[in-house]
C-alpha positions in Angstrom: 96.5 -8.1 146.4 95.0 -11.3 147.5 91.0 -11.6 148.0 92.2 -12.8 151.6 93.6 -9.0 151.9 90.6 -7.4 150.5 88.9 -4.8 153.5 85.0 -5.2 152.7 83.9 -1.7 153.8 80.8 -1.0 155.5 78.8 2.1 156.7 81.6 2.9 158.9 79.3 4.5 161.7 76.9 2.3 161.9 78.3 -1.6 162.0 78.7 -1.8 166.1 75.6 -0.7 166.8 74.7 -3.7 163.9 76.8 -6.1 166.0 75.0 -5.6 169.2 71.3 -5.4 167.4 70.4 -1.8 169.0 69.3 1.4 167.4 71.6 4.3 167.1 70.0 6.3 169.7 70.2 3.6 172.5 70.9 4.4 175.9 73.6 3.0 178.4 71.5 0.9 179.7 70.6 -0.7 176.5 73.8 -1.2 175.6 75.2 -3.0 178.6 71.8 -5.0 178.3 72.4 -5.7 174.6 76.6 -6.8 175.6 75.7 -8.8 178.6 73.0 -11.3 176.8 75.4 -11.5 173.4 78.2 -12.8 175.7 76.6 -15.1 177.6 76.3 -17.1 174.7 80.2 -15.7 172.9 82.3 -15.9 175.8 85.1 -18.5 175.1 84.3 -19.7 178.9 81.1 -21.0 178.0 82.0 -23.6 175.5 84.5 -26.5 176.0 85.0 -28.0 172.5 88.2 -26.6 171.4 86.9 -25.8 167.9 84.0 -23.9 169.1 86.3 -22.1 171.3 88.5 -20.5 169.4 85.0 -19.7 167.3 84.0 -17.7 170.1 87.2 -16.1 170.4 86.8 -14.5 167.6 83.3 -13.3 167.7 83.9 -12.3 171.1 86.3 -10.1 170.3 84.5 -8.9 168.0 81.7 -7.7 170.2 84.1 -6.4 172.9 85.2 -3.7 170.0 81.4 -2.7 170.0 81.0 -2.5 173.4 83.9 -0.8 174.6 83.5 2.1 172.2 79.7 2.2 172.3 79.6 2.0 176.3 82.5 4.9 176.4 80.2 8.2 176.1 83.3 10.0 174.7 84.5 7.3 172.0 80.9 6.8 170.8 80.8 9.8 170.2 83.4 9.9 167.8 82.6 7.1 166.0 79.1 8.7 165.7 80.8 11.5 163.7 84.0 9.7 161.9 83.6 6.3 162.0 86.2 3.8 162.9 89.3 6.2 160.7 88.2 8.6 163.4 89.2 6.2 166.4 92.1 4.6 165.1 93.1 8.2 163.8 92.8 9.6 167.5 90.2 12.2 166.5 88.2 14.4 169.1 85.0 15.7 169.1 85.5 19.8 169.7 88.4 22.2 168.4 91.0 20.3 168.6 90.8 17.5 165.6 94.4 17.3 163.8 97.9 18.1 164.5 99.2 20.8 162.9 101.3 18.6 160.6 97.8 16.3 159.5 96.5 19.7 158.8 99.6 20.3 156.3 98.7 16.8 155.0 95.2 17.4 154.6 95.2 20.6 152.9 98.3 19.5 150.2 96.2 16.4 149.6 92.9 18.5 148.8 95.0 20.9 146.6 96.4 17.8 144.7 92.6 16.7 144.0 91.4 20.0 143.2 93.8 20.6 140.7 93.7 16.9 139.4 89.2 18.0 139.1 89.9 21.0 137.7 92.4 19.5 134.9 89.8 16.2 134.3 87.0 19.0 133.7 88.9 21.1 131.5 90.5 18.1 129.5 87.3 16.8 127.6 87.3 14.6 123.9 84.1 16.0 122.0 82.9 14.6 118.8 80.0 14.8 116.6 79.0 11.8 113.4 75.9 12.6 111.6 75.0 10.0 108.7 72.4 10.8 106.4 70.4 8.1 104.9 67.6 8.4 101.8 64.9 5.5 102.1 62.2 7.3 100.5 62.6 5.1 97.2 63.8 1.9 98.7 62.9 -0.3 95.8 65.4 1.9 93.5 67.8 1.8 96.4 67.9 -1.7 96.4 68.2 -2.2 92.7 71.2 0.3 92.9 69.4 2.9 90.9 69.4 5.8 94.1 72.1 5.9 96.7 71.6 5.0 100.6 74.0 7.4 102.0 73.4 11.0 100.9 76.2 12.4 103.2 78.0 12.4 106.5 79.8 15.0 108.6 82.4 14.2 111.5 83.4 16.7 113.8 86.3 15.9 116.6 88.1 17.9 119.4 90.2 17.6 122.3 91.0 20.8 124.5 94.5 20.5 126.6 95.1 22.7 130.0 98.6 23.7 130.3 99.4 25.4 133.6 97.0 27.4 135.7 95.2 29.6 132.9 96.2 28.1 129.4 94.3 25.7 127.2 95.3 24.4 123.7 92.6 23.0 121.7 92.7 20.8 118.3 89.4 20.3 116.4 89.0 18.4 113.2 86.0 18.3 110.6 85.2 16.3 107.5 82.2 16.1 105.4 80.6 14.3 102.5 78.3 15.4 100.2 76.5 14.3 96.8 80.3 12.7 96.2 82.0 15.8 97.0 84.2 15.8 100.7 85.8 18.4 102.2 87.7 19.2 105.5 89.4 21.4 107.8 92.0 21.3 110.7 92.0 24.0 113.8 94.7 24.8 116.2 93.6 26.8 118.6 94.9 28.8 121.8 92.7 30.1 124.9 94.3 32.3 127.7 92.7 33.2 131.1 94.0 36.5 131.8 91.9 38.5 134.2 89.1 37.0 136.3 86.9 39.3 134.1 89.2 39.3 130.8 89.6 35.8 127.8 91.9 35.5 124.5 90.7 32.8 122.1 93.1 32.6 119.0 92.5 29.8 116.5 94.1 29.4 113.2 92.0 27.1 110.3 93.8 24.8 107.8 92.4 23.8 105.1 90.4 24.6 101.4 89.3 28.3 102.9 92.3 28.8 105.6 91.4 31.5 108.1 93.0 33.1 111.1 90.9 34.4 114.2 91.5 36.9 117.5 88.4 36.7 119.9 88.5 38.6 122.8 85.8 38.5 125.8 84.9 40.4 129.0 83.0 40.5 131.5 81.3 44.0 131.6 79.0 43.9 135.1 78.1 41.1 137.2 74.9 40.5 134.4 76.2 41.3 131.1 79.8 39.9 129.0 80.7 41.4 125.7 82.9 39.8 122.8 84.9 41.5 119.8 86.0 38.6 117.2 88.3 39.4 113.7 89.3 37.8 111.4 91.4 37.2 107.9 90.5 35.0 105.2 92.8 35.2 102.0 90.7 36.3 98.9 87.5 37.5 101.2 89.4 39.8 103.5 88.9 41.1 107.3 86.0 40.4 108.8 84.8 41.5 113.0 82.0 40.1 114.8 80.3 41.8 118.0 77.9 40.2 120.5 76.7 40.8 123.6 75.0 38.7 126.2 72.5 40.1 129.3 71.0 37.7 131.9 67.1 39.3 132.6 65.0 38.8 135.0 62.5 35.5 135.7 66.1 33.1 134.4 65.7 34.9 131.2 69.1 35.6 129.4 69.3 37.8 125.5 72.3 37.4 123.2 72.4 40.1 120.3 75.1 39.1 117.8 76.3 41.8 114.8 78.6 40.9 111.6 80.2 44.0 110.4 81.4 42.8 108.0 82.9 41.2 104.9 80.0 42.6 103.9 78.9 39.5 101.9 78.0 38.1 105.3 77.5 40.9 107.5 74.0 40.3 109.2 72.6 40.7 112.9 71.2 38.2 115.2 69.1 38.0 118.4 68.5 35.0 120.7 66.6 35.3 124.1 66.1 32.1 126.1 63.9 31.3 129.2 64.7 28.6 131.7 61.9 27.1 134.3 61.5 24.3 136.8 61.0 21.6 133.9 61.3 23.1 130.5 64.0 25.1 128.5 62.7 27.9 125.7 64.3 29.8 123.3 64.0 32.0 120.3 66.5 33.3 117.4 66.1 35.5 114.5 68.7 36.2 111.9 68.8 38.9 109.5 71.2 38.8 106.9 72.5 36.6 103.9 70.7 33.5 105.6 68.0 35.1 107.1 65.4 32.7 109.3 63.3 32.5 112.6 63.3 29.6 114.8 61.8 28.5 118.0 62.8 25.6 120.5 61.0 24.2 123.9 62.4 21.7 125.8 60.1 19.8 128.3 61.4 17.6 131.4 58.1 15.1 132.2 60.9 13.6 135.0 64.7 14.1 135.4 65.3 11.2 133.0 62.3 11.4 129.7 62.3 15.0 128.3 60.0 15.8 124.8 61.3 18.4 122.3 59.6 20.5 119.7 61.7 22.9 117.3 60.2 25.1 114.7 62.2 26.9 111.8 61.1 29.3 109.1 63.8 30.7 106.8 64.3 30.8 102.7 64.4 27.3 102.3 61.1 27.1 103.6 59.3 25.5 107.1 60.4 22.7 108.8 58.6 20.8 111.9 60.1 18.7 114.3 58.9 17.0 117.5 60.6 14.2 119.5 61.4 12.8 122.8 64.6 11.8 124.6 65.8 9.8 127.7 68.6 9.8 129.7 70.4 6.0 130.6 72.9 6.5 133.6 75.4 9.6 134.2 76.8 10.2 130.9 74.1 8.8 128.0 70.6 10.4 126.5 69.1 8.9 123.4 66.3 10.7 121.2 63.9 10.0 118.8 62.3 12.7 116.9 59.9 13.2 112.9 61.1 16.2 110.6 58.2 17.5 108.6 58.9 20.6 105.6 58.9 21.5 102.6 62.1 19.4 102.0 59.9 16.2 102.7 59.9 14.0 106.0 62.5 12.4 107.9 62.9 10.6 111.2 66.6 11.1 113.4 68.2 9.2 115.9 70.3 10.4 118.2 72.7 8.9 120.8 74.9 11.1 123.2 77.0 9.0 125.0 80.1 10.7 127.2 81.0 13.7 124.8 80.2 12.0 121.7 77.4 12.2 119.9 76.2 10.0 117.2 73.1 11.2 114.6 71.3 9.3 111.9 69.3 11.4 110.0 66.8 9.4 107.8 64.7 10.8 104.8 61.3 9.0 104.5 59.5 10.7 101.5 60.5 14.3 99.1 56.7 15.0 99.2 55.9 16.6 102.7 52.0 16.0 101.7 52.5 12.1 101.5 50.3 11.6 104.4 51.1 7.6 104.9 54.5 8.3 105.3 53.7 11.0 107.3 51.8 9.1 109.6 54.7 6.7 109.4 57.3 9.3 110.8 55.1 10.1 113.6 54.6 6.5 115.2 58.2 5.2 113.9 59.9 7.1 116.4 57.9 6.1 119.6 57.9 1.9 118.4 61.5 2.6 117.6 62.5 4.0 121.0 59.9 1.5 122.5 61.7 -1.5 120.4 64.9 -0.8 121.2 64.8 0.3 124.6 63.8 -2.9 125.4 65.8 -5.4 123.3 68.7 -3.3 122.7 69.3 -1.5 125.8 68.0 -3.2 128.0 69.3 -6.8 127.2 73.1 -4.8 127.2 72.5 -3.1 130.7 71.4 -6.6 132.1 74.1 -8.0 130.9 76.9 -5.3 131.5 75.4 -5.6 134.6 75.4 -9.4 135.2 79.3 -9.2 133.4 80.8 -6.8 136.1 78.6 -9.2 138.9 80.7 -12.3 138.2 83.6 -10.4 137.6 83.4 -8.8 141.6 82.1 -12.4 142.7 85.6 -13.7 140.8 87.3 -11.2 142.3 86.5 -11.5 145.6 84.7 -15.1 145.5 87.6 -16.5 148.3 86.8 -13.7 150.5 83.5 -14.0 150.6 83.6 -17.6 151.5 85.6 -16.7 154.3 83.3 -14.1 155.2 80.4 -16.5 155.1 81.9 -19.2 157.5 82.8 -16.5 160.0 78.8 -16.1 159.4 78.4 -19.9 160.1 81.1 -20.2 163.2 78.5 -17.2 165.1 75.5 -19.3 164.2 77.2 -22.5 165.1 77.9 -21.0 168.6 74.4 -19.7 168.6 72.7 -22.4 167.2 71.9 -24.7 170.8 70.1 -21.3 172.4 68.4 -20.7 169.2 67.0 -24.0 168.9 65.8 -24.1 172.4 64.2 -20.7 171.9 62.2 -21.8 168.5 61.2 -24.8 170.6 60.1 -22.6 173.1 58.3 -20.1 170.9 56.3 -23.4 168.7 54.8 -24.7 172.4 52.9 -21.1 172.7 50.5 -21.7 169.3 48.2 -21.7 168.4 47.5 -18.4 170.3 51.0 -16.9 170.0 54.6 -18.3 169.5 57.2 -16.9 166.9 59.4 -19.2 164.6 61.6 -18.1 162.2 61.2 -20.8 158.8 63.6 -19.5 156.2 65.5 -16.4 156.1 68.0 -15.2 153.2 69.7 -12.1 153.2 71.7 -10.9 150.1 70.0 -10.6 146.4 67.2 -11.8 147.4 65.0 -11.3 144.2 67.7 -14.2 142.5 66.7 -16.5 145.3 63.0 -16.5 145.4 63.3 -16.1 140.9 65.2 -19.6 141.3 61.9 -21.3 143.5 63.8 -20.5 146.7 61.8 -21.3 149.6 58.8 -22.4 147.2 61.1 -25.7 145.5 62.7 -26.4 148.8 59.5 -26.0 150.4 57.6 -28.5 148.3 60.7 -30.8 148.6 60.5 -30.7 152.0 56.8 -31.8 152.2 57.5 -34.7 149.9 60.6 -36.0 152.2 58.8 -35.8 155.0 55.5 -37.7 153.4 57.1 -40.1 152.5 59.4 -40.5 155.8 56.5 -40.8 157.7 54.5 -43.6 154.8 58.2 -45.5 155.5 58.7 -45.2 159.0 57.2 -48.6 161.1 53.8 -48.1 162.7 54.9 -49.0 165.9 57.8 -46.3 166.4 57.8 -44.1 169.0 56.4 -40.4 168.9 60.2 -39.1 169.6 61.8 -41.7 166.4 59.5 -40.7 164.1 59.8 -36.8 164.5 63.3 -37.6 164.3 63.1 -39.2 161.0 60.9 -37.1 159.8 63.7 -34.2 160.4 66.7 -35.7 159.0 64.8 -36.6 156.1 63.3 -33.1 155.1 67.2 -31.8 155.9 68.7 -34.1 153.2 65.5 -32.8 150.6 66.5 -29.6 151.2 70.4 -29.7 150.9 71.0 -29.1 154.6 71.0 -32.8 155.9 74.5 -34.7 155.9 75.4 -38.2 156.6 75.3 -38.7 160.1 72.0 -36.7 160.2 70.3 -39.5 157.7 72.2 -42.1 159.4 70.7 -41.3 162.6 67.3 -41.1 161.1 67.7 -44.2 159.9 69.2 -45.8 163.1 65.6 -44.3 164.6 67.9 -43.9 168.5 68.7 -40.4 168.6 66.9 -37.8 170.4 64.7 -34.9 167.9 67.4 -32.4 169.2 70.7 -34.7 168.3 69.1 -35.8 164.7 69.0 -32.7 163.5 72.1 -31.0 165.2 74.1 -31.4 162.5 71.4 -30.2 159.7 71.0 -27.1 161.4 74.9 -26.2 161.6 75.0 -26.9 157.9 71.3 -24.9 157.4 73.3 -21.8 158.7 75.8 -22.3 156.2 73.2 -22.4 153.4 72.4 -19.7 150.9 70.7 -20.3 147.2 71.7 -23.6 146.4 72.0 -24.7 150.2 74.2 -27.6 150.0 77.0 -26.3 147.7 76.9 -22.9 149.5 78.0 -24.8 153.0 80.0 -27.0 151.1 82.3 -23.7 149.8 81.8 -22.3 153.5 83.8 -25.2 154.9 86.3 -25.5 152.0 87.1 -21.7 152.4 87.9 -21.8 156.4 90.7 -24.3 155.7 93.4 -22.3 155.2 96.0 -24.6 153.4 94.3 -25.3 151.1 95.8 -25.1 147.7 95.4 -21.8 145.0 94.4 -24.4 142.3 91.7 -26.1 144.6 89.9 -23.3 145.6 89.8 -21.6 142.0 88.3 -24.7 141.0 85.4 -24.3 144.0 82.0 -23.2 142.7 81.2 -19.5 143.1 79.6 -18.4 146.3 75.8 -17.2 145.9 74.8 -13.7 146.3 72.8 -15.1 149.4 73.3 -16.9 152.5 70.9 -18.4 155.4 70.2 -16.1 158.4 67.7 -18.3 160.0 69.3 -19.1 162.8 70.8 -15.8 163.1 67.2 -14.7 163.4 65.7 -17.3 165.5 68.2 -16.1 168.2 67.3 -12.6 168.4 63.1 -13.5 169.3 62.6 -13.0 172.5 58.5 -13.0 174.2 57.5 -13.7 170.8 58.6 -10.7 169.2 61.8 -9.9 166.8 63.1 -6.2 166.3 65.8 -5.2 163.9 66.1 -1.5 163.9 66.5 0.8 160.9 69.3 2.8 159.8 71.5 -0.3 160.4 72.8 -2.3 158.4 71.7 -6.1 158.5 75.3 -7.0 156.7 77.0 -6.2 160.2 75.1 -8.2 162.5 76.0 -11.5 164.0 75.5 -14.6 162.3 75.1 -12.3 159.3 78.0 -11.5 156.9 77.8 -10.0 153.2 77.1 -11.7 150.2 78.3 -9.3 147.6 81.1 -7.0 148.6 82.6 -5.1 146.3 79.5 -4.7 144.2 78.4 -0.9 144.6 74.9 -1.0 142.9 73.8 -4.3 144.5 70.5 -4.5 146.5 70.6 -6.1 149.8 67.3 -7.3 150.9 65.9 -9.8 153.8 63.2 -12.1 152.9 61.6 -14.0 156.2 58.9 -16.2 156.5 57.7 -17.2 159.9 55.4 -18.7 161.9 53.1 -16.7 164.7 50.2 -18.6 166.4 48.7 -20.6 163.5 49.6 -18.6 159.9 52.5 -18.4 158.0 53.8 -15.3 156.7 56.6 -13.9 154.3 58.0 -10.1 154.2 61.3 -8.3 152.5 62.6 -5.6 153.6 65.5 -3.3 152.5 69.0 -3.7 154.3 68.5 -0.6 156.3 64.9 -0.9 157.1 63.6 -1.7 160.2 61.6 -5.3 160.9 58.9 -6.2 163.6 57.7 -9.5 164.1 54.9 -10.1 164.1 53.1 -7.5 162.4 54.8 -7.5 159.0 54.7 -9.2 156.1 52.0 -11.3 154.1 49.9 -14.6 154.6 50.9 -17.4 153.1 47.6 -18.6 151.6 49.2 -21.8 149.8 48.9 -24.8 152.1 51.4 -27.0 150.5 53.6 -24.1 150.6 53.0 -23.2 154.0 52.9 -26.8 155.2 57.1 -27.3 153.3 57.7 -23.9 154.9 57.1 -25.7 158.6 59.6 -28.4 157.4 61.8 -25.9 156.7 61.5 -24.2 160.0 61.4 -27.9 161.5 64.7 -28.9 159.9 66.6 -26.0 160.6 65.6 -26.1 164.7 64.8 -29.3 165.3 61.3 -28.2 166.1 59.6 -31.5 165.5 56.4 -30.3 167.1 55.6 -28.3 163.8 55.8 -32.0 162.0 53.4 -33.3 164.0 49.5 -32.8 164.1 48.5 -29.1 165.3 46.9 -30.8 168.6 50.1 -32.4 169.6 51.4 -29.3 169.8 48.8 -27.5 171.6 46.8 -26.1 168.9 46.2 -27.0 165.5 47.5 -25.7 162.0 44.5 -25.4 159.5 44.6 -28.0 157.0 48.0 -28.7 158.2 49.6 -26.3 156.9 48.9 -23.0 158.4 46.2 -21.8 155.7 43.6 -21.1 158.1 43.4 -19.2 162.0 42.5 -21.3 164.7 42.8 -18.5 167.2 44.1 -15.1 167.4 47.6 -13.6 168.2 48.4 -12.3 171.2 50.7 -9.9 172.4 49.1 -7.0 171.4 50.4 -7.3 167.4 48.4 -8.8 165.1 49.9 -9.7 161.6 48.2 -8.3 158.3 46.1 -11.3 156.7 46.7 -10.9 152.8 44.4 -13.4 150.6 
């Protein structure tokens, strides 16, 4: 499968309303009003050049799709309900959806997952390692005098369905201790028979070889009963009853009896109480190892949990308080001190998809050494604290980043091609945008909306590399020191022109015949910087390579070797034009729900990637202040009214270049009162004014 093939998937129900820039809700009328003023500018009719022809052909057709299911009340409503599957599979809205044949299909296809669940759920690997350490003599450790490991235990098992109500299970355990190991080996068998009725039979391999029959049912709807025997050569028969009850207030009681051998026959009771955020239980045993113990569990938010465990027996106390956190789906690490009469200790634990790995860690023999003490009860927190941050956190980043260029890789050709479609709909765009931004800059100071820069993608990489603030201040240089160069006596018109061309080659969007023109001083604002603004729609991050792979990815001979050897696309590309087009009376609306990918002129950045964040950063310019704002993909946007002054004036001031190279809007290069109005300090730092309109944008600094 090629990355040519690759079908970028989208919210299926929502990209035509995306391509027509209307809410989901929109009326007829809207919609026919939203078609007519797309294809004034699409229709293949309304442009001569071949190249841009066949451009609009395909982002004609393109909108057609939209309208023609969007205007049809019957159609839109399917696709309201299953997306485009739902059109191209003929679906209806009312009784009738499927033959009786796709029903057939359906319904095998949703037994065949079912059962594949039901066998992934019942097929598990669970494992337990516990390593204990002794550091509470580490000089005698060191000098070989007292041993680091003191023991370790390893349990393992894998349970196997077989058919519809068998499971065969095989567990494994081995253990180390003061030098002396031991093990065992169980093969066991579990039958469903009834829905109320269980068989567990197991058979044990190994120093003391057992065999054991455990039978289970379920008495009433509240309460389940077990009878377990068992042979041991040497011991004897031995049976085991329990019972469990579920009690009011999501309380539930087990009460377990040994009959016997009657070297350890014995009863026990548990009881266990589970609320909103915490988990509570209680056990006494009575018997050859008798003991009381008590456990709370406490959830601060669906991801940190604290524990405290308490347990009295012959042995003697033992304290233990900790906290956990759960990282992702299937991991939860936890930290925890152990203080008793056996000394003090610290544990790690790390459950991570079935297995669980525990590192149990004896600090002092003396439970009264109150330095180590201490110690165990601030280790734990700087431990979690230490290697939340430059253990897991530095391996998530990078899984993270790892999988990213993998899927940019994977799909790197695709995405080019996806990015100059993008660019063709700007390109075709691109004259009525330019005339509207002009348009919009004559209003100021006292209203007037032009879109400066706009990036939509992973939008937190391109502002983190200096994004609009290094091309901004590159800008402001070029176009200083066009202007010191340029000869006193040029015309008004040559010198905006030059001043253009050069702040589009600072900035990566420029190309040859746009300097060359500056320098030739004869070409009109517009015709300078024609050419930079087709390439600025083909920017994204790193402006100039990101065209540079748009172009190389439309030709379509090129060679496998070539375009393996092209740089990778950025997670970003330029909407500014995209943007520019959609003001209209000073004002820009993009509605929520919908994504931004699907619009025209816009394209997505990072398919395949299902954890990415799609954001839009803008920064315009209304009346006489510069502004920036981000929103989410599916957030609405109105301009003006959102987003945050920029109180920089060097940055504002390279942020009009910007916005100047990427319209042609000289008159933002030139002194506020040549263009009606005036910019304080030049660079839209100060009002000189007020908006109108009825929106004012929120002054920040």
């Amino acid at each position: 499968m090629t990355d040519s093939s690759i079908e970028f998937r989208s919210d299926d129900t929502a990209e035509y309303y995306a391509v027509l820039n209307i809410p989901r809700d929109a009326s007829d009328e809207e919609v026919r009003r939203a078609y007519r003023n797309l294809a004034q500018v699409y229709h293949p009719d309304k442009h001569q050049d071949p190249e841009q022809k066949q451009r609009a052909e395909q982002a004609f057709n393109r909108l057609q799709a939209a309208y023609e299911v969007l205007s049809d009340p019957v159609r839109r409503q399917v696709y309201d309900v299953y997306g485009k599957e739902g059109l191209d599979a003929g679906f209806e809205v009312g009784t009738k959806l499927d033959s009786v044949e796709d029903l057939k299909k359906k319904w095998e296809e949703f037994k065949r997952k079912q059962e594949s669940d039901r066998a992934e759920l019942l097929s598990n690997h669970r494992g337990a390692y516990v390593c204990r350490l002794d550091l509470s003599d580490p000089r005698a450790t060191l000098a070989g005098h007292r041993p680091l490991f003191r023991g370790a235990t390893v349990t393992n098992s894998i349970d196997t369905p077989v058919g519809e109500a068998d499971v065969f299970y095989v567990q494994g355990n081995a253990a180390l201790r003061n030098n002396m190991g031991a093990g065992s080996l169980i093969f066991g068998y579990r039958r469903v028979l009834s829905q109320h009725d269980s068989l567990d039979s197991n058979v044990v391999l190994g120093p003391r070889p057992s065999a054991t029959l455990t039978s289970t049912r379920q008495v009433t709807p509240y309460t389940s009963a077990s009878l377990t025997t068992s042979y041991t050569p040497g011991v004897g028969t031995g049976m085991q009853l329990s019972t469990t009850r579920h009690l009011p207030y999501n309380m539930q009681a087990t009460l377990g009896w040994v009959v016997g051998p009657a070297p350890v026959s014995g009863v026990s009771f548990n009881v266990s109480k589970r609320g909103t955020k915490y988990v509570a239980s209680g056990k006494l045993d009575l018997g050859p190892m008798t003991g009381l113990s008590a456990r709370l569990v406490y959830h601060i938010n669906p991801t940190v949990h604290v524990r405290a465990i308490a347990r009295a027996a012959g042995s003697g106390l033992e304290l233990e308080l900790g906290a956990g956190r759960k990282w992702g789906k299937n991991t939860l690490g936890y930290v925890g001190s152990v203080v008793g009469t056996q000394g003090i200790a610290v544990k790690g634990r790390l459950v991570r998809g079935g297995q669980t790995f525990e590192v149990p860690i004896t600090l002092s023999p003396d439970y009264t050494d109150l330095t180590t003490l201490a110690a165990s009860v601030l280790l734990p927190p700087l431990a979690y604290v230490a290697v939340s941050r430059f253990v897991v956190r530095p391996l998530v980043r990078w899984s993270r980043q790892r999988r990213e260029r993998r899927e940019q890789h994977q799909h790197a050709e695709a995405i080019r091609e996806s990015l100059h479609k993008a660019a063709s709909e700007c390109a075709l765009i691109e004259p009525v945008a330019r005339r509207r931004a002009r348009s919009e800059a004559a209003k100021r100071p006292s209203a007037g909306l032009v879109v400066l820069d706009a990036v939509y993608g992973k939008v937190e990489e391109y502002l983190a590399e200096g994004g609009p603030q290094q091309r901004a201040a590159a800008a402001a240089t070029a176009a200083a020191a066009a202007a010191a160069a340029a000869p006193a006596a040029a015309e008004g018109s040559d010198l905006a022109a030059a001043l253009a061309a050069a702040v589009a080659a600072a900035v990566g969007t420029g190309s040859e015949a746009a300097v060359a023109a500056a320098a030739a001083g004869g070409e009109a604002p517009g015709t300078a910087t024609a050419t930079a603004t087709t390439a600025e729609a083909e920017r994204s991050g790193s402006h100039a390579t990101a065209s540079a792979s748009g172009r190389e990815a439309g030709a379509a001979a090129a060679p496998a070797a070539a375009a393996e050897a092209l740089p990778l696309p950025p997670p970003w590309l330029s909407v500014t034009t995209a943007l520019q087009y959609l003001v209209s009376e000073s004002k820009l609306t993009l509605h929520p729900g919908v994504p931004k990918k699907n619009q025209m002129g816009f394209a997505d950045p990072t398919p395949g990637s299902a954890d990415a964040t799609r954001l839009l950063y803008v920064s315009y310019l209304y009346g006489d202040k510069v502004f920036e704002v981000t929103v989410d993909d599916t957030d609405g946007l109105q301009l003006p009214g959102a987003g945050e002054v920029v109180s920089e004036t060097a940055k504002a001031r390279g942020l009009l270049h910007l916005g100047a190279a990427a319209h042609g809007v000289t008159d933002l290069l030139q002194p506020a009162a040549a263009a009606g109005g005036s910019l304080a300090g030049g660079g839209g730092g100060g009002a000189v004014g007020s908006p109108r309109g009825g929106v004012t944008p929120r002054p920040v600094g």
